[in-house]
Kinemage of the C-alpha trace (Angstrom):
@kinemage 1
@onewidth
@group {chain A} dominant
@subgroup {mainchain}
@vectorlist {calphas} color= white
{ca unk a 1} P 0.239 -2.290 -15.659
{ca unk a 2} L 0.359 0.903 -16.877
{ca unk a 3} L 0.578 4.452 -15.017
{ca unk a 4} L -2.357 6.104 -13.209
{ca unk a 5} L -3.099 9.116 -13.630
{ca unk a 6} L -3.791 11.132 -10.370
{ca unk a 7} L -7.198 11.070 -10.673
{ca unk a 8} L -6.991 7.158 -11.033
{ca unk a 9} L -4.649 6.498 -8.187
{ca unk a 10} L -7.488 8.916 -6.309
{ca unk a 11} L -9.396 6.705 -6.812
{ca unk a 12} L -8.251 3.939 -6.168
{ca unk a 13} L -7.034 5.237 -2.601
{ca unk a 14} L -10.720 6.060 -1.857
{ca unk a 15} L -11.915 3.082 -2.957
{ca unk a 16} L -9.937 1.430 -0.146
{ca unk a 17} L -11.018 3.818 2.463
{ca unk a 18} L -7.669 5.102 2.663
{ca unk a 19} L -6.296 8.897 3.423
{ca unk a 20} L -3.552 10.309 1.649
{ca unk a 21} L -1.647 9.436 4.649
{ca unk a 22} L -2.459 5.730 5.347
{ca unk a 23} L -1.764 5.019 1.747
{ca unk a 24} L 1.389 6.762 1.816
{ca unk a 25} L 2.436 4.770 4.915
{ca unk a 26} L 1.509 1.639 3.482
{ca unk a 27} L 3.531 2.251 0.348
{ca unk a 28} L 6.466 3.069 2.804
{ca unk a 29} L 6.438 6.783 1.153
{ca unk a 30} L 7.620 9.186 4.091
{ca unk a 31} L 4.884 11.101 5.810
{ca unk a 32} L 5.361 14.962 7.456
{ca unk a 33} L 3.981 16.340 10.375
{ca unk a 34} L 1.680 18.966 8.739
{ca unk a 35} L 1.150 22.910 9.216
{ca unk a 36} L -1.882 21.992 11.543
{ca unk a 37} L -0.484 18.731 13.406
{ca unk a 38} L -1.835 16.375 11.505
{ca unk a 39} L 0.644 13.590 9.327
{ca unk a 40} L 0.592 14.259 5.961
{ca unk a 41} L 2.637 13.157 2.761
{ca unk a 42} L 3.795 15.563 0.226
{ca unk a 43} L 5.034 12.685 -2.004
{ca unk a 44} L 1.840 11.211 -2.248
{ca unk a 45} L -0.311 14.595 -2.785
{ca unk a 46} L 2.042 15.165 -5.762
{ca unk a 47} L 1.084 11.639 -7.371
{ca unk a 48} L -2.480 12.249 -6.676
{ca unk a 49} L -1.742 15.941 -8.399
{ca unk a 50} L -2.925 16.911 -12.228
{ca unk a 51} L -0.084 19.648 -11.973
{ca unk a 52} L 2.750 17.152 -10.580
{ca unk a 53} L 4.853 15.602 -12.891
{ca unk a 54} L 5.607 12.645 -11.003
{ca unk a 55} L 3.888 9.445 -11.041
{ca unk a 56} L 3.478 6.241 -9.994
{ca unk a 57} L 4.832 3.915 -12.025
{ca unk a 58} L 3.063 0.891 -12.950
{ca unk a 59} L 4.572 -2.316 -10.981
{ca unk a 60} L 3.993 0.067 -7.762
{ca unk a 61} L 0.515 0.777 -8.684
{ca unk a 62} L 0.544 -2.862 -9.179
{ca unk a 63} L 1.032 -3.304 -5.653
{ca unk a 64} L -0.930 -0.791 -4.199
{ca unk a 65} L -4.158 -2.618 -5.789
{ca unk a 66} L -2.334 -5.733 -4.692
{ca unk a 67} L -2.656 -4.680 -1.119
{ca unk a 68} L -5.921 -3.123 -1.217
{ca unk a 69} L -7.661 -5.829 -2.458
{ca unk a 70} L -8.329 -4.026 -5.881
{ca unk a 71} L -6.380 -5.920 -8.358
{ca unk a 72} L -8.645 -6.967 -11.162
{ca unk a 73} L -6.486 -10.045 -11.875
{ca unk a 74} L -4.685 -10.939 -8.981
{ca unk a 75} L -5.539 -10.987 -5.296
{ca unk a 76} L -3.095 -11.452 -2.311
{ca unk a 77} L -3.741 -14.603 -0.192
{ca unk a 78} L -1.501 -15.083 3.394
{ca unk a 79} L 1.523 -18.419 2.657
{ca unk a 80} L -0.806 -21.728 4.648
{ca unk a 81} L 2.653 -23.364 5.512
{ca unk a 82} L 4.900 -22.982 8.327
{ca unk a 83} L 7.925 -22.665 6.846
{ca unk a 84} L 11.000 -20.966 8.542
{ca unk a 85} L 11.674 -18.861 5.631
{ca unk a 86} L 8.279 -17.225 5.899
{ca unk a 87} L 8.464 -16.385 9.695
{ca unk a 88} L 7.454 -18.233 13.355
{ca unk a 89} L 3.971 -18.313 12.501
{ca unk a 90} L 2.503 -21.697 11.503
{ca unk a 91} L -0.687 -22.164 9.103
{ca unk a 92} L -2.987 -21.061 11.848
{ca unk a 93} L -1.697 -18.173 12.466
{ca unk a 94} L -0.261 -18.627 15.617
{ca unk a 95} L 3.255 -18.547 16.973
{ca unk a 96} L 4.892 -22.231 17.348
{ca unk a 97} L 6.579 -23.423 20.217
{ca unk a 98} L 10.133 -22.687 18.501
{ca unk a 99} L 9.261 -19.542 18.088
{ca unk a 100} L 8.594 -18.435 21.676
């Protein structure tokens, strides 16, 4: 996948409902306490910025749309078995008795 542009990673980010914030935090980008209390994320404002140089790259855009749902190949789906390597949850979703 290639890199966004800002406006495209906008986008995408408001197309999942997401604020700057929330979509920083689910990236694991670090978030700020801003000037007026609120939590912000300066890394993320400077992907979503035309005058930024950074970017996302691709694979992490990849993953983004991954998350959100977006992907217009691929879509996320939670592991059905109840394997130890995956965690104590079994298929349903609930803990098993090993796990208590």
């Amino acid at each position: 996948m290639s890199v966004p542009t800002g406006d495209q990673l906008k986008a995408a980010r408001t197309a999942a409902g997401l604020s700057q914030a929330q979509a920083a935090e689910l990236m694991g980008y670090p978030l700020q306490t801003g000037s007026r209390g609120g939590v912000q994320s300066r890394t993320w404002q400077a992907l979503e910025s035309m005058s930024d140089e950074r970017n996302m790259q691709g694979p992490v855009f990849a993953m983004f749309l991954l998350l959100t749902g977006q992907h217009p190949d691929f879509h996320l789906e939670r592991n059905k078995r109840p394997d130890s390597a995956h965690g104590p949850e079994a298929a349903d979703g609930k803990e098993t008795a090993s796990s208590k």
